[in-house]
C-alpha positions in Angstrom: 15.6 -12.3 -15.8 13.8 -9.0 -14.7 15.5 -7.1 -17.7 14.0 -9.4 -19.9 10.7 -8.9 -18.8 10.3 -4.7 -18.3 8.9 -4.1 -21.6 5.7 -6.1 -19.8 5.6 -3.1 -18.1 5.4 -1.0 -20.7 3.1 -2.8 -22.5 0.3 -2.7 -20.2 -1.5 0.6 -20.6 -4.6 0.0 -18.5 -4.3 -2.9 -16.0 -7.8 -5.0 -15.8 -9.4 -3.2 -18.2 -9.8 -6.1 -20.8 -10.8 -8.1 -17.5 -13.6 -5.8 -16.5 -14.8 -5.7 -20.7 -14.8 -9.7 -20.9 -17.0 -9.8 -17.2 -19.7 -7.0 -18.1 -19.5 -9.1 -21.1 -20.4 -12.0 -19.2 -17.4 -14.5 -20.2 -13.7 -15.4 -19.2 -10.6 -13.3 -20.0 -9.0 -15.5 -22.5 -12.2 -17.0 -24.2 -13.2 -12.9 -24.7 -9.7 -12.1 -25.9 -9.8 -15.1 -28.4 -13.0 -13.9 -29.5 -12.1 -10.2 -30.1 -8.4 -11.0 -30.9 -9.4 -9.3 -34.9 -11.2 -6.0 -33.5 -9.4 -2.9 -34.4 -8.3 -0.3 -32.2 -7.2 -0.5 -28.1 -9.6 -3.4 -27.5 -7.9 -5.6 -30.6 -4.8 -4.5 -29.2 -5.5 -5.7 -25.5 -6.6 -9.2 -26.5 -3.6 -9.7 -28.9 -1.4 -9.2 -25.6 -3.5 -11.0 -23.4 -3.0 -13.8 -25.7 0.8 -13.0 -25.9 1.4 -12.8 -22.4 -0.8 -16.3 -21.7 1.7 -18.1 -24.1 5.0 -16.9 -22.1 6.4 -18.8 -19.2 5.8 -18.4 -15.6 8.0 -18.3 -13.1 8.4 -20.9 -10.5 6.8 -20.0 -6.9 10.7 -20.3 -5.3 12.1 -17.8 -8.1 9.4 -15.6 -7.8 10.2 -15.0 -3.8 13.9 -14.6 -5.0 12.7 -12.0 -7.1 13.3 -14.2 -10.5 17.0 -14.8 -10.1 18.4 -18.1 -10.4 19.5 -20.0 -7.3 23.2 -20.0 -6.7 23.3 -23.6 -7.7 22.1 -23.6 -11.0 24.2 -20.2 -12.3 27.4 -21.0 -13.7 30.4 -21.2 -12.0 33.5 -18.6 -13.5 36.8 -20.8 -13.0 
């Protein structure tokens, strides 16, 4: 599952910097990302994968303290 995930990394140029626009701005991330979702540039950019990376699956709490594997239970067994 981590594979999967690493171009997250990538992606994020500048870590709470859409965060600190949408407070000075005095609203919430996601209702300032909706709202500037169309601007051009880094800041249209930033929403768009705020957006994105709202609509994307979270990990449970128990897979996210095995580092996102599965539990030996649920992988399939190799006969």
């Amino acid at each position: 599952m981590a594979g999967k995930r690493q171009w997250i990394k990538g992606a994020i140029k500048r870590p709470g910097a859409l965060t600190r626009k949408a407070k000075a701005a005095g609203m919430s991330t996601m209702a300032y990302a909706r709202k500037m979702r169309h601007a051009a540039g880094r800041l249209g950019k930033q929403a768009r994968l705020a957006i994105t990376l709202r609509k994307l699956p979270r990990p449970s709490r128990a897979a996210r303290a095995r580092g996102g594997r599965k539990a030996a239970s649920t992988r399939k067994r190799i006969r």
